[in-house]
Backbone as numpy.savetxt, mean C-alpha at the origin, in Angstrom:
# Nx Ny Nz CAx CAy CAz Cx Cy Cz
-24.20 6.90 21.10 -23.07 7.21 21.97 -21.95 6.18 21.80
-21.94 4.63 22.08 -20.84 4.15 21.58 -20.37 4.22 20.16
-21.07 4.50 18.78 -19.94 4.75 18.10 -19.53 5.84 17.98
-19.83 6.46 18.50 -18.68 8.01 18.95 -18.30 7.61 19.52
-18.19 7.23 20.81 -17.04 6.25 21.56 -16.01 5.68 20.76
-16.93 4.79 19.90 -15.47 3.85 19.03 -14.97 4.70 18.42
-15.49 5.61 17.42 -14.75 6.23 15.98 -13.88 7.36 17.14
-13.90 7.58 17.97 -12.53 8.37 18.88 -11.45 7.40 19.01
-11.95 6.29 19.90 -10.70 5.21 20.64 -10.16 4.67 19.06
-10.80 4.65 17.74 -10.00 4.64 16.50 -9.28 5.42 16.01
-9.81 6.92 16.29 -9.05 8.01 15.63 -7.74 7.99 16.58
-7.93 8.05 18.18 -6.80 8.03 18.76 -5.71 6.73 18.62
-5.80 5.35 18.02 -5.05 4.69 17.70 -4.55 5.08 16.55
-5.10 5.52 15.47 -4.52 5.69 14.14 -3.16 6.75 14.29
-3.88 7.53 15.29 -2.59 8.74 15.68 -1.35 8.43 16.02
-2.22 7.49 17.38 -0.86 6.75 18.12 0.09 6.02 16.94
-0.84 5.21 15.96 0.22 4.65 14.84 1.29 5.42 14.26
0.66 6.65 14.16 1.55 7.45 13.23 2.77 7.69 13.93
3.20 7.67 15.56 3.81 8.02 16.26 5.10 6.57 16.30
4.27 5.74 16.20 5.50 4.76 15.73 6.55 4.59 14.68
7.83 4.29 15.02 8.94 4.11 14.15 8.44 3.06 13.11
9.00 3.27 11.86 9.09 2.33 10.71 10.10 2.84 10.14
10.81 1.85 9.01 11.48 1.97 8.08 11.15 2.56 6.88
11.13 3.45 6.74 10.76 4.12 5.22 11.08 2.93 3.98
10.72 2.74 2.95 10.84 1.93 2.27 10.69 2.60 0.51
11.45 2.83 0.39 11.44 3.96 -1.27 11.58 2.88 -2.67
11.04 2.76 -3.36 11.59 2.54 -4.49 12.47 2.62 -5.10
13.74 1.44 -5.37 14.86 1.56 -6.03 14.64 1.36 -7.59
15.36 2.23 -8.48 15.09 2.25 -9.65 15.90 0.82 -10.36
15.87 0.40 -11.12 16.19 -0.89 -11.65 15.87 -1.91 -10.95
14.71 -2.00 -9.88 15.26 -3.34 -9.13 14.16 -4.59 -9.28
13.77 -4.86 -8.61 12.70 -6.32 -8.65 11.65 -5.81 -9.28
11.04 -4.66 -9.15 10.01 -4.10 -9.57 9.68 -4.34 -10.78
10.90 -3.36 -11.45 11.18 -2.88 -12.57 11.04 -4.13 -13.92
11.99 -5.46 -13.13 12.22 -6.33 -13.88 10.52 -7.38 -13.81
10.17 -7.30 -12.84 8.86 -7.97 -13.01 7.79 -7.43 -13.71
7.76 -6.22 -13.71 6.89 -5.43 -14.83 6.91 -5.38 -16.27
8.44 -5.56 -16.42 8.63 -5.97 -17.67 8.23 -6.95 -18.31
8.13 -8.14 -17.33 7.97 -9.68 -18.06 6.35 -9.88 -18.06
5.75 -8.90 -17.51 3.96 -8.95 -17.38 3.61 -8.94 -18.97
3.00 -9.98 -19.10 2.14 -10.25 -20.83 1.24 -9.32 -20.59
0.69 -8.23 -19.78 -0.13 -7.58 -19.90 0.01 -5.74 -19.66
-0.85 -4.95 -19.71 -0.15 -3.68 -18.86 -1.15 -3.43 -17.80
-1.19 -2.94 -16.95 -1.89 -2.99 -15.47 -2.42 -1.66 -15.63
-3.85 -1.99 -15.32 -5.02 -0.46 -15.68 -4.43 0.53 -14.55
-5.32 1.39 -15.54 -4.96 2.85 -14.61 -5.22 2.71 -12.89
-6.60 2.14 -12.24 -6.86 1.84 -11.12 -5.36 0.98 -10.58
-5.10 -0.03 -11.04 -4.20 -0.40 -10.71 -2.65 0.04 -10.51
-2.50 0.54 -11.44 -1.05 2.00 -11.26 -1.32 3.00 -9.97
-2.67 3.52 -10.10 -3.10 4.32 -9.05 -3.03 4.12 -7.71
-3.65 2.82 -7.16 -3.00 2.28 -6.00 -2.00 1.77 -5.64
-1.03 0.97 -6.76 -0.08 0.83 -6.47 0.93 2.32 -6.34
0.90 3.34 -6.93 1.51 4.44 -6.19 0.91 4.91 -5.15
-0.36 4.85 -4.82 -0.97 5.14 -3.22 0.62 4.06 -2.00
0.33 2.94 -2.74 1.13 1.98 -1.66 2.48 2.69 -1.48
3.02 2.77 -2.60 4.47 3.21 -2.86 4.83 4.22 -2.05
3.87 5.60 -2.10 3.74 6.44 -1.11 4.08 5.99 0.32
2.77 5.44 0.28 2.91 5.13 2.05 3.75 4.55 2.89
4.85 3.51 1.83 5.48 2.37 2.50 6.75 3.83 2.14
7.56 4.71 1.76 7.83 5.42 1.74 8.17 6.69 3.24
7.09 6.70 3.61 7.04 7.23 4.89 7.56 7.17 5.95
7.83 7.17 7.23 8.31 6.45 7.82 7.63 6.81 9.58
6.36 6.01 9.19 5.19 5.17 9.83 4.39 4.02 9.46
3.83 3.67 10.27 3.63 1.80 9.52 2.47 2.49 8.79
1.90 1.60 7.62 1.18 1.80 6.54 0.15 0.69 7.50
-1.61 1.01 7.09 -2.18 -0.04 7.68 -3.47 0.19 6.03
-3.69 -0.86 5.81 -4.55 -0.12 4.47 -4.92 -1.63 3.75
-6.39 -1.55 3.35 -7.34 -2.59 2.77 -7.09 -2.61 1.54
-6.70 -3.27 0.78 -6.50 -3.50 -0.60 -8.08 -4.14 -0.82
-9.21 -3.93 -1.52 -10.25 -4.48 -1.96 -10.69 -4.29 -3.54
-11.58 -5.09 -3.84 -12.05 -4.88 -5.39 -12.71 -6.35 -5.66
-12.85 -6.50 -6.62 -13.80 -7.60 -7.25 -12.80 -8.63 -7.58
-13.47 -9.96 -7.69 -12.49 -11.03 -8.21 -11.98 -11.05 -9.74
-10.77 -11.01 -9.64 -10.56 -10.46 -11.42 -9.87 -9.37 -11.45
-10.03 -8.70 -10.46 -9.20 -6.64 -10.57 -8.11 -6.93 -10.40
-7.21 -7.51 -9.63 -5.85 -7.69 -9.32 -5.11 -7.25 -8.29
-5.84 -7.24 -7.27 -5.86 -7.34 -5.68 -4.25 -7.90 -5.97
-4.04 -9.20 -6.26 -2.77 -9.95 -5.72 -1.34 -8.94 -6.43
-2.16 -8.94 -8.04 -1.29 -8.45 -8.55 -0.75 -7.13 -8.22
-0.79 -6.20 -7.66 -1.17 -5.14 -6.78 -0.05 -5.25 -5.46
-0.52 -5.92 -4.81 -0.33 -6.84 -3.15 1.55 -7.41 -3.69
1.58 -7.79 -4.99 2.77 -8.67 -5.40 3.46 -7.72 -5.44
3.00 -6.32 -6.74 4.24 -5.05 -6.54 4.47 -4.14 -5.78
3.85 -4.53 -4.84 3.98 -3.81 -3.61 5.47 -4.33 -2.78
5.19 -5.65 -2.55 6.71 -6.83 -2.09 7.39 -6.30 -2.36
7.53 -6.31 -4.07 8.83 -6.40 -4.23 9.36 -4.97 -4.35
9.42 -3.85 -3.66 8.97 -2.60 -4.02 10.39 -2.85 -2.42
9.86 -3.88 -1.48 10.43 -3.60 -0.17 11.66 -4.45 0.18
């Protein structure tokens, strides 16, 4: 019985979130992004493209984004977390 209790009083906050104002936040073409991607000595795996357009999406919207970035040490959590910034 309490975690049906909880997973409600969660579902009903997540809602309530959605009901809050945010700033939509879109991707400008040429901008910080663009130029930091360029200078990467590397290219960023598919997983990594993948969530970073999950993020892009969401910060896009205009409700607050709430969301766990996780993975193993080495995947690129930061790197990820970094083009996300500059995205805003």
């Amino acid at each position: 019985d309490e975690a049906f209790v909880l997973q409600v009083a969660l579902a009903r906050r997540r809602y309530a979130d959605t009901q809050l104002p945010a700033v939509a936040r879109r991707p400008v073409a040429d901008g910080l992004l663009d130029a930091f991607d360029a200078k990467l000595p590397f290219t960023l795996t598919e997983g990594q493209e993948k969530v970073s357009k999950e993020i892009f999406d969401d910060l896009a919207t205009e409700h607050p984004m709430h969301r766990l970035l996780q993975g193993e040490v080495g995947s690129g959590k930061t790197m990820v977390a970094l083009r996300a910034m500059l995205t805003v």
